[in-house]
C-alpha positions as CSV (number, residue, x, y, z in Angstrom):
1,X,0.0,0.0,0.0
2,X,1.4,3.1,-0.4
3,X,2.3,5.8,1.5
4,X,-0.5,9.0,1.8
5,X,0.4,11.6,0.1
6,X,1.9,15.0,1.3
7,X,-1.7,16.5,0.3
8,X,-3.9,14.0,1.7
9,X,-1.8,14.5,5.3
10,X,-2.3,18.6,4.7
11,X,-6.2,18.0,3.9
12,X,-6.1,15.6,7.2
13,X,-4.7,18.3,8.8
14,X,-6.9,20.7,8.2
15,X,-10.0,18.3,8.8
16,X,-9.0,17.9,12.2
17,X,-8.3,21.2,13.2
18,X,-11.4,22.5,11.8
19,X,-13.3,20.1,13.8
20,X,-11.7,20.6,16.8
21,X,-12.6,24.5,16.5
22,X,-16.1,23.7,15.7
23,X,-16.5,21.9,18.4
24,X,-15.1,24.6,20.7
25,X,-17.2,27.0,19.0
26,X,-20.5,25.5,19.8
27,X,-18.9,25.4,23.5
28,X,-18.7,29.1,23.2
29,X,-22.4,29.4,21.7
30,X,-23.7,29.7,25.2
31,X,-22.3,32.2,26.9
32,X,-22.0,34.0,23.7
33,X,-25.4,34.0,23.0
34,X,-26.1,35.1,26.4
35,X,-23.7,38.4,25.8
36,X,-25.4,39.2,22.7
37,X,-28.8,39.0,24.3
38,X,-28.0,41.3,27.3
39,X,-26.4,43.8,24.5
40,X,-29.5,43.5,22.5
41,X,-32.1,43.2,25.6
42,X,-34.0,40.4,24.0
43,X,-34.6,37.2,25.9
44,X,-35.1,38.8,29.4
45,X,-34.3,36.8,32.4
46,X,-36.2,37.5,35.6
47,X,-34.7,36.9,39.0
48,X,-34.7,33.2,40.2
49,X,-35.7,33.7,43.6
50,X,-38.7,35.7,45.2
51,X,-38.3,39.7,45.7
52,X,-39.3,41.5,48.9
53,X,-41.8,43.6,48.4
54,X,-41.5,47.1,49.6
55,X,-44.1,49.3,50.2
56,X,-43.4,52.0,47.6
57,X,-45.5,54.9,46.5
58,X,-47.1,53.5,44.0
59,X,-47.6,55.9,40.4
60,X,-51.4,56.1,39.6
61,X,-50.3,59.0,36.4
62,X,-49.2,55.6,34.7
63,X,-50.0,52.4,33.9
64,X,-48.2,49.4,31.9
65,X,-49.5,46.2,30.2
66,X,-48.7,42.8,31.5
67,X,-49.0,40.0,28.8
68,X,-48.9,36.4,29.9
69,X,-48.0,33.5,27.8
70,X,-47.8,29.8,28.6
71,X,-46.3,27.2,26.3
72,X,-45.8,23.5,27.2
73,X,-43.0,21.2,26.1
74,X,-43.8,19.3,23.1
75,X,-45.1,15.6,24.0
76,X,-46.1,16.8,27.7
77,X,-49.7,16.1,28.7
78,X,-50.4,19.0,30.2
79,X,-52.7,22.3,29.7
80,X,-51.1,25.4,31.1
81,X,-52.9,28.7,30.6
82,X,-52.9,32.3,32.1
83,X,-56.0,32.5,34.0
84,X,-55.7,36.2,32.4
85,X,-53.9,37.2,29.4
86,X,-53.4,40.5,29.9
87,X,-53.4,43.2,33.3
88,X,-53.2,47.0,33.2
89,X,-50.8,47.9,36.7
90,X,-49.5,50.7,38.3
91,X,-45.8,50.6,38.6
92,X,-45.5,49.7,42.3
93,X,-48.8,48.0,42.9
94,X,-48.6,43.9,44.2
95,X,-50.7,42.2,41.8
96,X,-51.7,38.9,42.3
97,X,-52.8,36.1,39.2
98,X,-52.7,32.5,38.6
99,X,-52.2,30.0,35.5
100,X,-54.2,27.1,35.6
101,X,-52.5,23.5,34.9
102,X,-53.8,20.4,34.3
103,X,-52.5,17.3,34.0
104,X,-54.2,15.3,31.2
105,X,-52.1,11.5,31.8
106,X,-53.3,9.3,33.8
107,X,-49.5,8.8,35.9
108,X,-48.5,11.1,38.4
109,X,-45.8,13.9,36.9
110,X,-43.8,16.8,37.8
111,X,-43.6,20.3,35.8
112,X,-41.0,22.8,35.7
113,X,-42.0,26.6,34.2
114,X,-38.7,28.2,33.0
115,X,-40.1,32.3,32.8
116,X,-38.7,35.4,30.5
117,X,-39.5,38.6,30.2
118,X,-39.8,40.8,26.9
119,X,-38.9,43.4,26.5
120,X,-35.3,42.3,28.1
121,X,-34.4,45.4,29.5
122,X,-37.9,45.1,31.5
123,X,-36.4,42.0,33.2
124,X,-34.6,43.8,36.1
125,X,-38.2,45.7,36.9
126,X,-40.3,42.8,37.1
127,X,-40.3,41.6,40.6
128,X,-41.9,38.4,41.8
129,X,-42.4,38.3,45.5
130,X,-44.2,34.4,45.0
131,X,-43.6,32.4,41.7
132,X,-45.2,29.1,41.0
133,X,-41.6,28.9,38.5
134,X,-39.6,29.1,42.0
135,X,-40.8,25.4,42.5
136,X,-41.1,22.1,40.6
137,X,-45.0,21.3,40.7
138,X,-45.8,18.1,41.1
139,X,-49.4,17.1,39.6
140,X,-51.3,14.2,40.1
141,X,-53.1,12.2,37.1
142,X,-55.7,14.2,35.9
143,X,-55.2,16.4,38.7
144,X,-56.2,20.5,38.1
145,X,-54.3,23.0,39.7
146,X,-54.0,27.2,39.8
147,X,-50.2,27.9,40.1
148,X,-49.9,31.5,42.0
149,X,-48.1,34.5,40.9
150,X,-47.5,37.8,42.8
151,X,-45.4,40.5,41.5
152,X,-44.9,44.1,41.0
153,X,-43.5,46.6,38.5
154,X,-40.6,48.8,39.7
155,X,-41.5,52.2,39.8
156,X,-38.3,52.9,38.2
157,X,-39.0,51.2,34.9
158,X,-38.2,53.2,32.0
159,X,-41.1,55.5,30.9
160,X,-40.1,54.4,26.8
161,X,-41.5,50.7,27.6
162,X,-45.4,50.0,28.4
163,X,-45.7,46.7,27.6
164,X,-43.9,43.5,29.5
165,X,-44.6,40.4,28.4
166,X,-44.2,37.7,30.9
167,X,-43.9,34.2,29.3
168,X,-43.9,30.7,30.9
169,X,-42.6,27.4,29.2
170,X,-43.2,24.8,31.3
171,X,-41.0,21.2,30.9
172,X,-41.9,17.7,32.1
173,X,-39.1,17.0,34.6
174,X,-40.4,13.4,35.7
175,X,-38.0,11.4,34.8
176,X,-34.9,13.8,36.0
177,X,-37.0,13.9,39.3
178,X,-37.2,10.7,39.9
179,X,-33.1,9.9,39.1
180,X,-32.5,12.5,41.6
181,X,-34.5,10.6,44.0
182,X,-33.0,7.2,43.1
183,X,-29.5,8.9,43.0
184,X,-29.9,10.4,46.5
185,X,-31.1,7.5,47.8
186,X,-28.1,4.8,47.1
187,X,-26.3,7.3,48.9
């Protein structure tokens, strides 16, 4: 057999090294992504943990719309709705709302709601002081249940947005809950 070429090694080569900088690249997707969100103030994320709420004076000259969406992971036999789709609130004011959830198997299973805020740059003036997304939420089969949600607007919210939208996509986490359980348990 003979001997590959100085060509094919050079074409080898370069195969290899561009696969090793693709894979690094998609590495570096994540975080990237997460930069050129913040710079673009799309994709907002809202705290992860409840706020305190403060009693502020609360600004009756204006008010801003509150859109809720829910969305379900694809496959997951739940319904998730807002139990309204839309609030008119004075920056300041506690507000307090619920989705509804039910779950449509007949097993036992546990939902996750991942939130986000739109517009981004809204996210750090949306404050939830109780969060149904703070918590797995474990539903029984064919099981109903109204998730709560209490938050306020920042009073300090820019006057150029009137709108946040407030959107909930919520994931069947079953089967991760239940390894966790296994996993703690051979412990």
């Amino acid at each position: 057999m003979a001997a590959p070429s100085k060509s094919n090694r050079k074409l080898l080569s370069i195969l290899i090294l561009s696969s090793v900088a693709m894979f690094g690249f998609g590495f570096a997707l994540v975080p990237l992504y997460d930069v050129l969100c913040d710079a673009l103030g799309i994709n907002g994320k809202p705290q992860g943990t409840a706020s305190r709420y403060e009693a502020v004076v609360i600004d009756k000259d204006r008010t801003v719309n509150i859109e809720f969406i829910a969305q379900i992971q694809p496959g997951m036999a739940w319904e998730f709705t807002p139990k309204v789709n839309r609030l008119k609130v004075h920056p300041g004011e506690l507000v307090r709302t619920h989705f509804l959830a039910k779950n449509l198997s007949t097993v036992d299973t546990v939902g996750q709601a991942i939130p986000s805020v739109s517009p981004g740059q809204g996210a750090a003036y949306f404050n939830k002081t109780e969060c149904f997304c703070f918590n797995q939420q474990p539903l029984g089969a064919l099981a109903n249940a109204e998730l709560p949600l209490i938050f306020y607007v920042d009073p300090d919210l820019p006057e150029s947005i009137n709108t946040l939208t407030l959107s909930y996509t919520l994931y069947d986490i079953t089967n991760r809950q239940v390894s966790t359980i296994e996993q703690g348990a051979a412990k």
